[in-house]
N, C-alpha and C positions, 0 to 999 in steps of 0.2 A: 837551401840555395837562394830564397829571396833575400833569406838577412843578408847572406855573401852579397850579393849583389845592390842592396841597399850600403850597404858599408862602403862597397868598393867605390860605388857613384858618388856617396860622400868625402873619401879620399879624394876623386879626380877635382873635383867641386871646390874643396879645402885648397887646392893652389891658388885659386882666385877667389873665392871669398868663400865663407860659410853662410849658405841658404839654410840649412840645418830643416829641409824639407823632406827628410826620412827620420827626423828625430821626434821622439814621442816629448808631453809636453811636459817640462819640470816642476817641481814645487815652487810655490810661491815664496819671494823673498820675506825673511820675518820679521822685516819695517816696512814703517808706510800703512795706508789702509786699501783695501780695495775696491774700487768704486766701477760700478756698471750701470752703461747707460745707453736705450736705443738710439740707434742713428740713421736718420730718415736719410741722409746720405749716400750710407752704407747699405741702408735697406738689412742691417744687422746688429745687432748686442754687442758693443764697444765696452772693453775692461781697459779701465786705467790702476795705476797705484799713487797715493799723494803720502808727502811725507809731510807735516808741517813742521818748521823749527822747535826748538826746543823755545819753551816760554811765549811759542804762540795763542794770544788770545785773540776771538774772535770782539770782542767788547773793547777790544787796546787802537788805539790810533795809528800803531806797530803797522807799518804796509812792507809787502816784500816783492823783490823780483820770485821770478818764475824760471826751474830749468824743466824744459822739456825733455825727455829723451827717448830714445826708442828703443825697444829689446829690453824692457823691462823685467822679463826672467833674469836676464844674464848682468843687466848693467845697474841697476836701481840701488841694489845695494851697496857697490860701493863710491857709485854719486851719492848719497845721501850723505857717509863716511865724510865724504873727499869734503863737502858743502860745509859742513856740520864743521869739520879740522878745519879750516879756514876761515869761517864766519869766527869760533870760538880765540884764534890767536888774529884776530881784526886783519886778514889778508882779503878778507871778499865781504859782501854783505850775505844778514843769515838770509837765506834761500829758500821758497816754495818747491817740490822737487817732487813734477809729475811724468811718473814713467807709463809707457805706451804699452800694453799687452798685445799681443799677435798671432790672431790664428793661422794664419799666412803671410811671413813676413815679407816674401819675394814678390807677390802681389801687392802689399801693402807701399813698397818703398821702392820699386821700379816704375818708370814711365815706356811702355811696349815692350816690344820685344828684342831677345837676343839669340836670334836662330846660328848666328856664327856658332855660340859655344853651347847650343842646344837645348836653349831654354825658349820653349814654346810657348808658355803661358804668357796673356798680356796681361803686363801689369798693373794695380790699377792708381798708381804714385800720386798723378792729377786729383781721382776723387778722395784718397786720401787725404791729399793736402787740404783739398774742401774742406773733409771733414772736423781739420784737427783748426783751422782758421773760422769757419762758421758754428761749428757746435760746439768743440773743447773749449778751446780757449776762451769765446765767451762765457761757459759753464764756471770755468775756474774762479775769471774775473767776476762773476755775479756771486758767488759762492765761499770767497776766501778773500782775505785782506791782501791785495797784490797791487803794484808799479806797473806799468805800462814797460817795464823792462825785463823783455824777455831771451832766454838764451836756449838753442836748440842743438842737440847734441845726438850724434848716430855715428855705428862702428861696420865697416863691411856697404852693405845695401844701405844699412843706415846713412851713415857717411855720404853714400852716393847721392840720397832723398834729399840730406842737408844740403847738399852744395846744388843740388835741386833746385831747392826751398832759397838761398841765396841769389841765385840767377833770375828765376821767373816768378819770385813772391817776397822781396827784398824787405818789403814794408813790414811784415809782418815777425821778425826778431830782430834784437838789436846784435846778437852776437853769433856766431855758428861754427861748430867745432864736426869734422872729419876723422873718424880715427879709423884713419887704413882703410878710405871709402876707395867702394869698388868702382872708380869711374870707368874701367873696362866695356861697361855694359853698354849695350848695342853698338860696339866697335867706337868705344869713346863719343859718341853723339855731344853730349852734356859737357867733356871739356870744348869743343866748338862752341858750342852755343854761348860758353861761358868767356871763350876770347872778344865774340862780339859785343856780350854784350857789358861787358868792361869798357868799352866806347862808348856804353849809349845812357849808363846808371852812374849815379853820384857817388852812390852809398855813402851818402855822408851818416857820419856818426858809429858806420857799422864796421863791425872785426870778425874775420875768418882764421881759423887756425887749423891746419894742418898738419897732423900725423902722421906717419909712413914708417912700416916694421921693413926690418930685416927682412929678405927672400931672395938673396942674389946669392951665388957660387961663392965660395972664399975667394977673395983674391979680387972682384969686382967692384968695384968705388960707384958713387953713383954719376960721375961724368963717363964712365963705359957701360952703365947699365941703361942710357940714355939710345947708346948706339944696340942695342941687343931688339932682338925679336921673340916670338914666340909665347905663348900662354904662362909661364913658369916666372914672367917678372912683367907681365902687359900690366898690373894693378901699378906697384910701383911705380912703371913710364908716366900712365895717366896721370895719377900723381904728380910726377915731374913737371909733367907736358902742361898741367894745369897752373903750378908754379911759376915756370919760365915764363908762358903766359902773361902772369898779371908782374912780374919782375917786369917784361919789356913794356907792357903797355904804361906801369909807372902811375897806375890810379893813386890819387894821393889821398883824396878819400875815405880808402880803405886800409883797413890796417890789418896786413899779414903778418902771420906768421907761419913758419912751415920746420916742423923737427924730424930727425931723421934718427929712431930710434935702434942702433946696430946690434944691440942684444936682445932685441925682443923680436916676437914670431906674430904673427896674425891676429893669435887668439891672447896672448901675454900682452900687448900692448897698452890695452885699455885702461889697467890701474894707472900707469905713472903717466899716459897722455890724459887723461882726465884731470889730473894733477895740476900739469903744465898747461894743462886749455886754461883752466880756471883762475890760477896765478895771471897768464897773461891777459885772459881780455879784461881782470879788474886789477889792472896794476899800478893804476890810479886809487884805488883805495886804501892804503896802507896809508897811513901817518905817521910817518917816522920822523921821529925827532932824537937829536943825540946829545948826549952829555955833554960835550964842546959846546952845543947851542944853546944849554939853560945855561951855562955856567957863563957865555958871554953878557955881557951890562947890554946890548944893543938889540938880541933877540927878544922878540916881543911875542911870546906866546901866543897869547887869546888872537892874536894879528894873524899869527901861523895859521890857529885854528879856523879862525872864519875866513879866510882862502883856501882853507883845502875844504870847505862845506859848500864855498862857490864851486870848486874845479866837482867835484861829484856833483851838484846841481847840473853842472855845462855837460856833466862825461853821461850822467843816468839818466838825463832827459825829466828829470819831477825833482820839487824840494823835498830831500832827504832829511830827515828830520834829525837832530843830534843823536847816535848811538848810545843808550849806555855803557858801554865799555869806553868808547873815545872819550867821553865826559867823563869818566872816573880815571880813566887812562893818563888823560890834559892834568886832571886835579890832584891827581897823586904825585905825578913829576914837579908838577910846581909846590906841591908838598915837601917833598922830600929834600928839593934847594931853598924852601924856607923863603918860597915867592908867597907868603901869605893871600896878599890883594889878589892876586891871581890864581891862588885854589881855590879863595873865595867866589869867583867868577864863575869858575865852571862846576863846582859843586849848587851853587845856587842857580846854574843851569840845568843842573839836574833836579833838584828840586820844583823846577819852574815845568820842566816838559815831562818827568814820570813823577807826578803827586803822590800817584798810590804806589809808589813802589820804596816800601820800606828803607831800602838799603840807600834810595836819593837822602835821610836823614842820618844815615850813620857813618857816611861820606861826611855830609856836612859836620858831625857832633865827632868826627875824628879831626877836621878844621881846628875847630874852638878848641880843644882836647890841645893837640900841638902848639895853639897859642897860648895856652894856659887861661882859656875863661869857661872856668867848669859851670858856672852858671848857664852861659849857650849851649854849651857841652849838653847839660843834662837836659834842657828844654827841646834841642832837637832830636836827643835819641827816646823822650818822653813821646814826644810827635810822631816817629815811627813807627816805636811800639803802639800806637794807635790805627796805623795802618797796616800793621801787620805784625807779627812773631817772627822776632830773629834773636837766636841764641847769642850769636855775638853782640849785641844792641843791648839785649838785657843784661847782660856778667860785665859791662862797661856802665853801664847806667846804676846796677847795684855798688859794685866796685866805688864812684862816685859818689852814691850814698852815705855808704860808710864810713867816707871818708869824711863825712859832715860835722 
């Protein structure tokens, strides 16, 4: 009879969001490491999990933004994915990606109480926030190669802490993502506070993005689900209500966005909104350049490039230092149209900002290679192989040899 009734209160609960406060705890996701640490805050033994990118070295001058997020059982794994797939085809930068453990997450990521829909406990959302702005985040920043640019992400309660975390602690992330946050709670309190205080906060620089699942009747659009009442779509309204909101007030400021996902449920959402948060708040990072543009006499590459190094300077708040993929990215395009002068550029940029990284000279000695001077050719990928072993480097450089 408890489990019945443990179940059944998790059904009722699952219309408006998942607390998952009768569910025992799950296994650990099998990325990331996991890191515990007291919190005089908390007055409790705080678990995090850190994923660091691939080819993170603590010795490299490599710095990275930070994604925080919460529900670390359920969500860690596939942020890390999602970071990892976008940093890898140059849509995002690679990412530091610190997920929150929770022994209680409806204490954790509520501010009071919600006695309308029978939640008694208060929550303890404020000292949480404390905690994750005075101890975490300092910890990470002393701890790992990180940017002053950070991004905070929560799904359900989560969501609701974030847009939290936006209203009365704006400073402290540059980006904030919602997916299907419960702003229900305490009879919407949080979307009020968040109308005013859209009159009072600049947020310059900063981006919100909004998710919202499916949970209406067939047949119900969301301009009728606007006029509806009752428990069965109150998440969604706030949602709306929160929308419309910053739509009339017209902050320019801040850069919304809000998607409205028709085929997914509550708990399905999170993959492809994590997706779309992440696409949009750096979608200034992509460098796109297209084959009409090398092929024009007038486009000037290295020009393109150091304007899109400015606009990421101005968008991420710190000098971003040249990527290795964008440098190899730049020098291979201007490769392949037989802009010599200008693979030379950015290969010799790569050489210039990763010394030790082998592959800066087999860019370069693939240059000379295309030009036909095997003598540079062999002296740069001789240079490499001095900084490190690469099979491709070597069977070019023998090749070469041979041919002497």
């Amino acid at each position: 009879m408890k489990k019945f009734i443990c179940s059944f209160v998790l059904l009722v609960i699952s219309a408006m969001t998942s607390l998952n406060t009768c569910a025992q705890e799950k296994p650990l996701p099998a990325v990331g490491r996991e890191l515990k640490m007291p919190s005089s805050i908390m007055k409790e033994e705080r678990r995090v999990l850190i994923h660091l990118p691939e080819g993170y070295s603590a010795s490299s001058k490599d710095r990275y933004p930070v994604l925080y997020l919460y529900d670390a059982h359920t969500q860690f794994r596939t942020a890390v994915t999602t970071t990892e797939h976008l940093s890898a085809n140059k849509l995002a930068p690679a990412m530091i990606v610190v997920g929150i453990l929770h022994r209680d997450r409806s204490s954790d990521l509520t501010v009071g109480r919600d006695l309308k829909h029978g939640f008694k406990t208060n929550g303890r959302g404020e000292e949480f926030m404390d905690y994750v702005e005075k101890e975490l985040i300092p910890y990470i920043d002393s701890k790992y190669s990180t940017t002053p640019y950070r991004v905070l992400m929560g799904h359900s309660v989560g969501g609701l802490s974030v847009v939290h975390a936006l209203i009365h602690r704006p400073q402290l992330f540059n980006s904030y993502i919602s997916l299907d946050g419960a702003l229900w709670w305490d009879d919407q309190k949080l979307v009020a506070e968040a109308k005013t205080a859209l009159g009072n906060n600049t947020y310059e620089g900063k981006a919100l993005f909004l998710a919202t699942a499916n949970r209406m009747e067939k047949g119900v659009d969301l301009e009728q689900v606007r006029k509806l009442n009752g428990d069965a779509t109150v998440l969604i309204r706030a949602n709306l209500r929160l929308v419309d909101d910053f739509s009339q007030n017209k902050n320019p400021s801040l850069r919304l966005m809000h998607k409205y996902y028709p085929d997914d449920d509550h708990n399905s959402i999170t993959l492809a909104a994590q997706y779309d948060a992440l696409r949009y708040i750096f979608d200034f990072y992509r460098a796109k350049v297209y084959p009409s543009q090398l092929a024009g006499p007038s486009f000037d590459i290295i020009a393109f490039y150091q304007d899109h190094y400015e606009n990421l300077k101005k968008r991420l708040g710190y000098v971003a230092p040249p990527e290795k993929s964008h440098l190899n990215y730049f020098g291979y395009l201007a490769l392949r149209s037989k802009q010599y002068d200008k693979a030379e550029f950015f290969f010799q940029q790569l050489v210039s900002n990763y010394p030790d990284d082998p592959n800066s000279y087999d860019s370069l000695g693939d240059l000379y290679l295309a030009k036909g001077d095997k003598l540079k050719a062999i002296e740069a990928f001789k240079k490499g192989l001095t900084v490190g072993e690469m099979k491709e480097t070597r069977e070019k450089l023998n090749t070469l040899l041979n041919e002497k």
